[in-house]
C-alpha positions as CSV (number, residue, x, y, z in Angstrom):
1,X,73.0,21.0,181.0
2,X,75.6,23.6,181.4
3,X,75.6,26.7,179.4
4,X,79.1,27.9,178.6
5,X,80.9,31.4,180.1
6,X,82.6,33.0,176.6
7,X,84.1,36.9,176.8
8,X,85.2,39.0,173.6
9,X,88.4,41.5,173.2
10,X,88.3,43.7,170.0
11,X,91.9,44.8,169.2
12,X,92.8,47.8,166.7
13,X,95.6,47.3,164.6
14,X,97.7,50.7,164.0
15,X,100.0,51.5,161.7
16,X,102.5,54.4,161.2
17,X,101.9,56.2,158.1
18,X,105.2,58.1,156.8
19,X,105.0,60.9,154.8
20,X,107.6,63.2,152.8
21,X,106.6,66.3,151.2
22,X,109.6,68.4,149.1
23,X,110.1,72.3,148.0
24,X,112.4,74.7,146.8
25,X,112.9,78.6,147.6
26,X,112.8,79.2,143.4
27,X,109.4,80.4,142.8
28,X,109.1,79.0,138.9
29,X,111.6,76.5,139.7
30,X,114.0,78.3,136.8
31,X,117.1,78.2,137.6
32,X,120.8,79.4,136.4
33,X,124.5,78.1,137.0
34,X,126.1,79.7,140.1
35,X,122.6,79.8,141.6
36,X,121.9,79.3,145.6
37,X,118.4,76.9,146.0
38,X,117.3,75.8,149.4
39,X,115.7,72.5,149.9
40,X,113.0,72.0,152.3
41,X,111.7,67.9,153.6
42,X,108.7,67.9,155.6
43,X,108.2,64.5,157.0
44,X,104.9,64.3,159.1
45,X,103.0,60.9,160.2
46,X,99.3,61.4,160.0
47,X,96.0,59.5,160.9
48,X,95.1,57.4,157.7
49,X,91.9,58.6,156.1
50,X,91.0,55.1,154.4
51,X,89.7,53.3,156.8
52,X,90.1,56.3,159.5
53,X,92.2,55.7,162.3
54,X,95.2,56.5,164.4
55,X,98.6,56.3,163.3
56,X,101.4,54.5,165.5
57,X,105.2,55.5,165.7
58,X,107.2,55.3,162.7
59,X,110.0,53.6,164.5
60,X,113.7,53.5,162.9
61,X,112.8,56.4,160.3
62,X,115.5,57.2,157.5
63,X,115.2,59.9,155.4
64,X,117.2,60.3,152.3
65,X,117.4,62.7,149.3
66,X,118.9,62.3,145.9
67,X,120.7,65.3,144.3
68,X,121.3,65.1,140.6
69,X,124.0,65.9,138.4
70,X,124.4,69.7,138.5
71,X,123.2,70.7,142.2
72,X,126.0,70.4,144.5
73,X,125.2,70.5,148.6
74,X,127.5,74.1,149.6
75,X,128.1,75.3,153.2
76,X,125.7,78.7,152.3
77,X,128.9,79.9,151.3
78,X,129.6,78.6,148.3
79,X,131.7,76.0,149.4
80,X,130.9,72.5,148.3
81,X,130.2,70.1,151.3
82,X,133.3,67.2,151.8
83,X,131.9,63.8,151.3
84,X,130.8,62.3,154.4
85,X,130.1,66.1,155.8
86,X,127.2,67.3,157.5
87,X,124.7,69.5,155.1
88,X,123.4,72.9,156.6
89,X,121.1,75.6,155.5
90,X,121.8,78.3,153.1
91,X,122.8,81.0,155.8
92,X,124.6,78.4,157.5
93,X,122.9,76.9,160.3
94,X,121.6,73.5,161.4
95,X,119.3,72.4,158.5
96,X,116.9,70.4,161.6
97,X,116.5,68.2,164.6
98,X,118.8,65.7,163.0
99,X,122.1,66.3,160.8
100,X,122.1,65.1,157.1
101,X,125.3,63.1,155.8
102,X,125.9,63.8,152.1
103,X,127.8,60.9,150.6
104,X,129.3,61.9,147.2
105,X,130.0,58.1,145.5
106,X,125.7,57.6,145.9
107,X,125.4,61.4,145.8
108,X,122.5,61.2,148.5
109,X,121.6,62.9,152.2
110,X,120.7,60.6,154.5
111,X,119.0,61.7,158.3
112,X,118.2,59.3,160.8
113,X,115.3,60.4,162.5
114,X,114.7,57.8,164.4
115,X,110.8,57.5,166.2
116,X,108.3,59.9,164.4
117,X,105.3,60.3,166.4
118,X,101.8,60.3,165.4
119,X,100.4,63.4,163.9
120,X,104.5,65.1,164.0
121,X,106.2,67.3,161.3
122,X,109.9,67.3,161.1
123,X,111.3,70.0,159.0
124,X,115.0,69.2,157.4
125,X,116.6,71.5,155.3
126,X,119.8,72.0,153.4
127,X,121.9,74.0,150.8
128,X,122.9,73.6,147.4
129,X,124.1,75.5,144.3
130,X,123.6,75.0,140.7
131,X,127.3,73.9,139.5
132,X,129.0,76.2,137.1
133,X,132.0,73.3,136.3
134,X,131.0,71.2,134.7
135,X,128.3,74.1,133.7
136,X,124.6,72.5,133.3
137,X,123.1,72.1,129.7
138,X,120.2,74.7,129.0
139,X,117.0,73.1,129.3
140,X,118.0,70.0,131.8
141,X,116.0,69.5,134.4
142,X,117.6,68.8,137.9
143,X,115.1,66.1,139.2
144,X,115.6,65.4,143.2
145,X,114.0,62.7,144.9
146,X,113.5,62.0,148.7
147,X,111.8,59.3,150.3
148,X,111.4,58.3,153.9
149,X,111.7,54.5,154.8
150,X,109.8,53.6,158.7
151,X,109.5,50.4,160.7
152,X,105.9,49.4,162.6
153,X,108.5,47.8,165.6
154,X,111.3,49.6,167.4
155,X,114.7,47.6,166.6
156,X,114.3,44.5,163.8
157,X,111.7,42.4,165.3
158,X,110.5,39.7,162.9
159,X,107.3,40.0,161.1
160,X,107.6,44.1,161.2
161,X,105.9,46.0,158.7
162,X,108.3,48.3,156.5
163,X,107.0,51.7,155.1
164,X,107.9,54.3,152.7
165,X,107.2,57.5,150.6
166,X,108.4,59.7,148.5
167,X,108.4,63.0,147.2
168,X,109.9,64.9,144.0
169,X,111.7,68.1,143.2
170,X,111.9,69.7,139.8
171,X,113.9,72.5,138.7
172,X,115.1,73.7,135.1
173,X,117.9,74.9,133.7
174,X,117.3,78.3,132.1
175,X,118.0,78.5,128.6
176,X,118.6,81.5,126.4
177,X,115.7,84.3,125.6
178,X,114.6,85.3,122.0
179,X,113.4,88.7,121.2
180,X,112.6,90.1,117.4
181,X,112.0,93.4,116.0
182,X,110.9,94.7,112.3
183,X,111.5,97.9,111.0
184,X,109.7,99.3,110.0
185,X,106.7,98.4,111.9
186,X,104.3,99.8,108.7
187,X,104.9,99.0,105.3
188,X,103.5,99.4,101.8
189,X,103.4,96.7,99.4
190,X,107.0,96.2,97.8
191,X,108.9,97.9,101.2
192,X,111.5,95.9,102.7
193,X,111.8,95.2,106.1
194,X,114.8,94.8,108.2
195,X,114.7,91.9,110.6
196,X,116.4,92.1,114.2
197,X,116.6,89.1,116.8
198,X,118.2,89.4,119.7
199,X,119.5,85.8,121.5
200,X,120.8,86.1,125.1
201,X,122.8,83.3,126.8
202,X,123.2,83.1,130.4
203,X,126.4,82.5,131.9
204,X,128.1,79.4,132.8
205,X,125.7,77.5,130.5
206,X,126.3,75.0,127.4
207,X,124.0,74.5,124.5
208,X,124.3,71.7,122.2
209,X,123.2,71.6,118.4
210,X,122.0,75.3,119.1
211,X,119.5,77.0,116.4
212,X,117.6,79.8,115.6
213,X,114.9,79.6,113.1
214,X,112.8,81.9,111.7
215,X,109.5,81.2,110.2
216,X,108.4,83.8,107.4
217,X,104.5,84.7,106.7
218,X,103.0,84.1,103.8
219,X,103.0,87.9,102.8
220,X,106.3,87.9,102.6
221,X,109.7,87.3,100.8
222,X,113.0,86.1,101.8
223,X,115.6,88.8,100.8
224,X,119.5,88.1,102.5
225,X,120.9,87.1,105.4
226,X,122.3,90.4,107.0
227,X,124.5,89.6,109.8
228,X,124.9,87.6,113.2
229,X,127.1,89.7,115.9
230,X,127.5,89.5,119.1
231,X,127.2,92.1,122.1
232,X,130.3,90.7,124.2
233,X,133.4,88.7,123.2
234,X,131.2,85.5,122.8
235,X,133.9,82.6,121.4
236,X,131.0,82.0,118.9
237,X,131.7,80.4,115.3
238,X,129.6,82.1,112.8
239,X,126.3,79.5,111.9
240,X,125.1,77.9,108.9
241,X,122.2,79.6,107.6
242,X,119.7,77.7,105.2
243,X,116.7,78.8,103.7
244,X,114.0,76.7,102.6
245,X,110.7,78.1,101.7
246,X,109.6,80.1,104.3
247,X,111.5,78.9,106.9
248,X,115.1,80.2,107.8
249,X,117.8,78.5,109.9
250,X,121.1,79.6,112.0
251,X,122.8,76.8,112.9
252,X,125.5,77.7,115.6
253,X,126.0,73.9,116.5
254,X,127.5,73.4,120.5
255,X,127.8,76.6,122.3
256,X,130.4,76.5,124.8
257,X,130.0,78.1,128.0
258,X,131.4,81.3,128.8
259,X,131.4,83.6,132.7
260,X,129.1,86.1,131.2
261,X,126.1,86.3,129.5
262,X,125.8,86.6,125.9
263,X,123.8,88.5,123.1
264,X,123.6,87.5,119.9
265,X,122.4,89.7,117.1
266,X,120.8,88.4,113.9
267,X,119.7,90.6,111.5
268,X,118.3,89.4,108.0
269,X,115.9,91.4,105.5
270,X,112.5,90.4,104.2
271,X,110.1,92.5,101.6
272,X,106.3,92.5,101.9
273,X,105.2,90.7,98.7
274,X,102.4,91.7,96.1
275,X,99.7,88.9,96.3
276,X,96.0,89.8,96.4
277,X,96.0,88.6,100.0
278,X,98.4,91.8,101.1
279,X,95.7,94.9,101.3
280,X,95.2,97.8,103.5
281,X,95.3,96.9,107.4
282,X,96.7,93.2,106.9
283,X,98.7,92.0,109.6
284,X,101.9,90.3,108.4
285,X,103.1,87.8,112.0
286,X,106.3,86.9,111.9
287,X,107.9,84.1,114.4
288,X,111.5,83.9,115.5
289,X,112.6,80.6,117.3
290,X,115.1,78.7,118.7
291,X,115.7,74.7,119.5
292,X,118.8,72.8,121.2
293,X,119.6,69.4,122.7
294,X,120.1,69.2,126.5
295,X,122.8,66.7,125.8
296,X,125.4,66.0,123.5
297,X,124.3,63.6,121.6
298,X,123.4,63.5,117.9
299,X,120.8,63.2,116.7
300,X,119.3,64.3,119.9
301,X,117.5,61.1,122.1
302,X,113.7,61.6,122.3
303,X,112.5,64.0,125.1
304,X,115.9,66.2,125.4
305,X,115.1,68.8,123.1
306,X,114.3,72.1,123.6
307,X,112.0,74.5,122.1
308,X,111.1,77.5,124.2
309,X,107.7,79.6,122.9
310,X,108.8,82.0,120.0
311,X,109.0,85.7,119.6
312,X,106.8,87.2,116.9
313,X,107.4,90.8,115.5
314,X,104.0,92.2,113.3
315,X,104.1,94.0,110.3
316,X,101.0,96.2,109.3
317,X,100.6,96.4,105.6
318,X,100.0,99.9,104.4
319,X,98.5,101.8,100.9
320,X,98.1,104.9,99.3
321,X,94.4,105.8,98.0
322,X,94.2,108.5,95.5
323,X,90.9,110.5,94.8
324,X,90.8,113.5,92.4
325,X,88.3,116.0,92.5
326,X,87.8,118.7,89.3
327,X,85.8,121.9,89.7
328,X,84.8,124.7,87.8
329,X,84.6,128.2,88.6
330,X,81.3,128.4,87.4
331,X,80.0,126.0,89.2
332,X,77.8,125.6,92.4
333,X,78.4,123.7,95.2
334,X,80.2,120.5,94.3
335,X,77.6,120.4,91.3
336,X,80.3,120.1,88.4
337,X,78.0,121.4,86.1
338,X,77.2,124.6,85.1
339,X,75.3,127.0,81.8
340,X,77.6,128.9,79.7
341,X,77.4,131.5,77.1
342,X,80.3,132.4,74.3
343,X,82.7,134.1,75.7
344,X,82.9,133.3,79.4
345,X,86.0,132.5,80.8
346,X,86.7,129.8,83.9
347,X,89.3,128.6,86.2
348,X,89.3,124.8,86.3
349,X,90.8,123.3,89.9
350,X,91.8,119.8,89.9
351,X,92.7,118.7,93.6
352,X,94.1,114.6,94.1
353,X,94.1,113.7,98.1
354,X,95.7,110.5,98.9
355,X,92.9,108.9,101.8
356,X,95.3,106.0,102.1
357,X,97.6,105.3,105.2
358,X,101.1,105.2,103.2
359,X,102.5,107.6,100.7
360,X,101.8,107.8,97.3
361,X,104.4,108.3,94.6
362,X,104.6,109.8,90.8
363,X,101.5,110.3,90.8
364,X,100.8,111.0,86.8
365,X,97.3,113.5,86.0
366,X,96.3,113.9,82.9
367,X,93.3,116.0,81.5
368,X,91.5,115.7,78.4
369,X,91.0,119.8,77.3
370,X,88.4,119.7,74.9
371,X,88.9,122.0,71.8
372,X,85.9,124.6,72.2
373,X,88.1,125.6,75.3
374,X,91.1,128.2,74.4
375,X,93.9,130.0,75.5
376,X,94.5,127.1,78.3
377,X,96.9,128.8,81.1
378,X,98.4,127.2,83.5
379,X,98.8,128.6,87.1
380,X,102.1,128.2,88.6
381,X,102.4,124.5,90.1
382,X,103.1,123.6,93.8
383,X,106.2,122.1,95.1
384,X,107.0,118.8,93.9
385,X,104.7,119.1,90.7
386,X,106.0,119.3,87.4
387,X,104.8,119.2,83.8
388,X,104.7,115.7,81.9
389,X,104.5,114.7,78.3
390,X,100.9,114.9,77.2
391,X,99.6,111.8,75.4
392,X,98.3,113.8,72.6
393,X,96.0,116.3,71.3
394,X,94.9,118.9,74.1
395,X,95.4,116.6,77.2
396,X,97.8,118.5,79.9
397,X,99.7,116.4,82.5
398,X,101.5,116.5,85.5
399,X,103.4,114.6,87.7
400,X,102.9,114.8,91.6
401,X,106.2,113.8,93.2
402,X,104.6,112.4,96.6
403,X,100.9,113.0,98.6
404,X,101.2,112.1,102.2
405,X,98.5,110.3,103.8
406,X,95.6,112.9,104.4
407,X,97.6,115.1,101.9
408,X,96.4,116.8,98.7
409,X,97.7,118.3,95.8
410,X,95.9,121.2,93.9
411,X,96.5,122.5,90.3
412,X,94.5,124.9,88.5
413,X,94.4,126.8,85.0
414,X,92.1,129.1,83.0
415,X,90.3,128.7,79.8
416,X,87.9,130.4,77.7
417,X,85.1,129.3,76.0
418,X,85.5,129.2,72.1
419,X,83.4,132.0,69.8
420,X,79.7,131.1,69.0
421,X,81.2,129.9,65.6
422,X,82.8,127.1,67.2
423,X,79.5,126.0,68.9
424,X,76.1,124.7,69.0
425,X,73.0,125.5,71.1
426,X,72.8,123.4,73.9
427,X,76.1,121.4,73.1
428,X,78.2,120.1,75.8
429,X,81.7,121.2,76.8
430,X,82.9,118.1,78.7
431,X,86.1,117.9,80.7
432,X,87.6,114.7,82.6
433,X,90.9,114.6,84.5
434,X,92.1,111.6,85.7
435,X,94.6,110.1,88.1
436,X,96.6,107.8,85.7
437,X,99.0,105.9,87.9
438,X,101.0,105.8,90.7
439,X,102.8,104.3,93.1
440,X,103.4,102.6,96.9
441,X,107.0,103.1,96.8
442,X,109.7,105.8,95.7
443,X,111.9,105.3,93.0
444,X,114.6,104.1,94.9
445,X,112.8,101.4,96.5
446,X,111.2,100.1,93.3
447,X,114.3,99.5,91.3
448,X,114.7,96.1,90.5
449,X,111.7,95.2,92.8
450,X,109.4,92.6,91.4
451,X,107.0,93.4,94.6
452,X,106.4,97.1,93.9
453,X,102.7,98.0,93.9
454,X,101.5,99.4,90.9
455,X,98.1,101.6,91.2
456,X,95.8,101.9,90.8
457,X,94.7,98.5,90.5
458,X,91.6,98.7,89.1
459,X,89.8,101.9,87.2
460,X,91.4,105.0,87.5
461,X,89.9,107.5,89.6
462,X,88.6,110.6,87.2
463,X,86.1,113.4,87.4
464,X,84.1,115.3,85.3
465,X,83.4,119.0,84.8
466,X,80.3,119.3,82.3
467,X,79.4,122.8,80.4
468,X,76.8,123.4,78.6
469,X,76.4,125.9,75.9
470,X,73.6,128.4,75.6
471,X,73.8,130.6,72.4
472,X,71.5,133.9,71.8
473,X,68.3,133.7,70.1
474,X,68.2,137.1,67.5
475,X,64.2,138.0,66.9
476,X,63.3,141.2,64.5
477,X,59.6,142.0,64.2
478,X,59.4,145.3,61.7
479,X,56.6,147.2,61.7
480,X,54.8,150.4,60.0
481,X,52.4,153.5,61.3
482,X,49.6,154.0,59.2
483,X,48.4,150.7,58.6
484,X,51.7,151.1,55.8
485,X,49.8,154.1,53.9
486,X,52.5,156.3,52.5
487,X,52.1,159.8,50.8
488,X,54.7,161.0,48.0
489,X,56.9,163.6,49.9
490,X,55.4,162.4,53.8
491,X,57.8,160.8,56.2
492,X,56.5,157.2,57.3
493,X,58.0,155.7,60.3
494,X,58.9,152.3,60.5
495,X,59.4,150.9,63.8
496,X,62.4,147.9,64.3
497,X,61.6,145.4,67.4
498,X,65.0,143.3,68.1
499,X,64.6,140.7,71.0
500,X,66.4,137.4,72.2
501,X,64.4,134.4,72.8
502,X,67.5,132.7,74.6
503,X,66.5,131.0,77.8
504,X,70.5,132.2,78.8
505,X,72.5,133.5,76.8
506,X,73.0,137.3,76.6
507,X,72.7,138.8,72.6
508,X,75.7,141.2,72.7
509,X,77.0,143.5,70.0
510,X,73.9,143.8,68.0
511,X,73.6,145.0,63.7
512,X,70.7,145.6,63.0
513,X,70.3,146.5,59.5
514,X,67.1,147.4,57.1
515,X,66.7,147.4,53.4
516,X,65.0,150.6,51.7
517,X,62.9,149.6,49.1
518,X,63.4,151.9,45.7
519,X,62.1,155.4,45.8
520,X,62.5,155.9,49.2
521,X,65.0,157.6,51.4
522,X,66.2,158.0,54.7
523,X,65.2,161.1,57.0
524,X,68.1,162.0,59.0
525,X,67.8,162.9,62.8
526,X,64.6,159.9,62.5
527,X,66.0,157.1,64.6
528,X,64.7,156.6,68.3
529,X,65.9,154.1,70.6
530,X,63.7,153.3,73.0
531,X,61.9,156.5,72.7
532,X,65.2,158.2,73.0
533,X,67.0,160.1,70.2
534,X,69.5,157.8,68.6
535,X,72.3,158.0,65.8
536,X,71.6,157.5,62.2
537,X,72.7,154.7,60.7
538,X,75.3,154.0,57.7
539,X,73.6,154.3,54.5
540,X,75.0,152.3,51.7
541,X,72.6,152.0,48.8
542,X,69.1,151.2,50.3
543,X,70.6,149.5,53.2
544,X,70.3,151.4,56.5
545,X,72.9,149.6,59.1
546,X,73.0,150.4,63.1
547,X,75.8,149.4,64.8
548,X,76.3,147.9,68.6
């Protein structure tokens, strides 16, 4: 038996692996009419990864690039290239190895490039500018595809492979920018507030079915549309504005194109509204937009519309805060409270500080003057406070034009305590001022205003001054020497002892009188004071009198 004689040959197939890779010189791929972009190809052939191996030639390479409406191939000079002309970078020179045909009917580049080795980079490059005639919409995108087509055989040999890729380019057409601005930037309830948005539109650039919109928080009002002017001769048509809830509309339609750029200015006014949920410190966010069709056709097809992010504008909502504060003379400390005797005399201070962040307005301040007070005097009021009608009886008011934030106003009178006739031993002389309203906004601004913030809104602020009376306490204790043994024709002496039991009050202009009883009579030059020699009384009758 024979045993056979086999061999073995192992060969690897390779294949080229063409690859096309695109960029622009536009960093955020924004661009505007009249505007110079450079394309970049990179075509390489590298070693496939999956399984890994060598790449071969990529014989009878092609490369070729599709430029969309709106880009234009130019000489670097502006110039656009002739159909069937040779593309070239933006400062004019050779855009690579190979030259690039543009053909204007299929508007594409085409290179030849022939053999691209294994593991080679060919850069290509060329020119273009964003066309101004017909100008581009705002918002289109200029998509650019390239793709490179290879061969595994030189020539056409049958049964070769084919091999292609492709890369894409995007770039947009700026649109217009938005801006908005409120003034001002701090308001109390009630205040209106005067809207500005600013619209610029770049040059050489059409907008179709155009809007600005305008979307109000719920804190506020709608008032009027102002005005919509513009910066530059802008060939404009004034819009149709609509309201509708809180939303407001300009609608401008088609914007034509124009050389320069464009500002519109829309101005409209809005009031901050008096619902619970507008307080001190709320923040009132207020969005300005804008939305437009990258074609002309209405109603715009799916996926051409345009709606950039908005601009917002804040308001801050402000209020006064009154707080009143009523002292005494008497008084210590903050106490509001202090002991009185008949006839004292005081000077009552009542000082109203606005601790709010907005101003306060007409303020009205009334206080309740009880009637064991007298001879009520007013000091001379500060600026911007003047005298109002009283509601009745002894109550005093005043009205305080306007108290700044952190501001106070302070107005002060004297008053004496009624005579001990008029009172009662330990009665209390209470006195309460009060703020009684006021207001967010001046007079101006709250005519006609449904949205003008009365205050306060609940419980008027007051405070309390409290006397109370102390009247004198008169004792007599009368008293004889010798045990009250008398002899006809013998002076006795009788001995008066006049104190106050009063834990305050002082016992001032003091009769004391005494009643003789019959048969006896007065010794002139008798009366001591203290141990001191002291005046003789009036006599009338019996009745001896001393007085003060």
């Amino acid at each position: 038996t024979q045993t056979p004689n086999t061999s073995a040959t192992t060969v690897t197939v390779v294949e080229p692996n063409p690859r096309i890779a695109k960029a622009d010189d536009e960093a955020d791929n924004i661009v505007s009419a009249g505007q110079e972009i450079e394309y970049t190809l990179t075509v390489t052939n590298p070693s496939r990864t999956t399984p890994t191996r060598l790449s071969s030639p990529s014989h009878n390479s092609v490369v070729t690039d599709v430029v969309p409406i709106g880009l234009t191939p130019t000489n670097g000079s502006g110039a656009a290239i002739v159909d069937g002309g040779t593309v070239v970078r933006c400062d004019g020179t050779s855009g690579g190895p190979v030259s690039g045909t543009w053909s204007l009917g299929t508007r594409t580049i085409t290179w030849s490039v022939g053999d691209i080795a294994p593991a080679s980079t060919t850069s290509l490059r060329y020119c273009t500018d964003v066309d101004t005639s017909p100008a581009p919409s705002a918002g289109q995108t200029l998509i650019n595809n390239a793709r490179v087509d290879g061969t595994s055989m030189p020539g056409v040999v049958t049964g070769e492979r084919a091999y292609s890729n492709t890369a894409t380019d995007t770039m947009t057409v700026a649109g217009s920018s938005i801006t908005k601005s409120a003034n001002p930037t701090t308001a109390p309830v009630g205040k209106r507030i005067a809207y500005t948005v600013n619209v610029t539109l770049p040059a050489n650039t059409q907008f179709h079915n155009y809007r600005a919109t305008d979307t109000l928080p719920a804190g506020m009002a709608f008032v009027s549309f102002d005005s919509v002017t513009c910066a530059t001769a802008c060939g404009i048509a004034a819009p149709t504005t609509s309201q509708s809830g809180q939303s407001l509309t300009w609608d401008f339609g088609t914007i034509a194109t124009a050389p320069a750029s464009r500002v519109i200015t829309i101005t409209y006014t809005a009031v901050v509204r008096d619902v619970i949920g507008n307080q001190s410190g709320t923040t009132l966010v207020n969005s300005a937009g804008q939305i437009w069709c990258t074609v002309a056709t209405l109603p715009c097809p799916v996926g051409n519309t345009v709606t950039p992010p908005p601009a917002t504008s804040t308001v801050t909502v402000t209020e006064p805060n009154l707080t009143i504060d009523k002292d005494v003379s008497c008084q210590t400390g903050d106490a509001d409270s202090c002991n009185v005797q008949p006839g004292a005399s005081f000077t009552y201070s009542i000082t109203v500080a606005n601790t709010g962040n907005s101003t306060a307005y007409d303020a009205l301040i009334q206080d309740a003057v009880p009637s064991s007070l007298t001879n009520v005097v007013v000091a001379g009021l500060p600026g911007g406070v003047t005298t109002a009608s009283p509601t009745g009886g002894n109550t005093h008011a005043w009205t305080v034009a306007s108290i700044a934030p952190g501001g106070s106003v302070t107005i002060t009178y004297t008053a004496d305590l009624a005579g001990s006739t008029n009172l009662t031993d330990a009665m209390h002389v209470i006195n309460t001022a009060e703020v009684t309203s006021y207001w967010g906004l001046d007079a101006a601004d709250r005519a006609s205003n449904p949205d003008a913030r009365a205050y306060p809104e609940s419980g008027q602020p007051t405070d309390t001054v409290d006397l109370t009376v102390y009247l004198p306490q008169p004792d007599v204790v009368k008293s004889v020497a010798n045990s009250g043994n008398a002899e006809i024709g013998q002076p006795l002496r009788w001995t008066l002892t006049v104190g106050n039991d009063a834990i305050y009050a002082t016992l001032n202009n003091i009769n004391v009188s005494d009643v003789l009883p019959a048969g006896w009579n007065y010794v002139t030059g008798s009366t001591t004071r203290d141990g001191v020699a002291y005046g003789d009384p009036s006599i009338s009758g019996q009745t001896l009198t001393w007085s003060n």
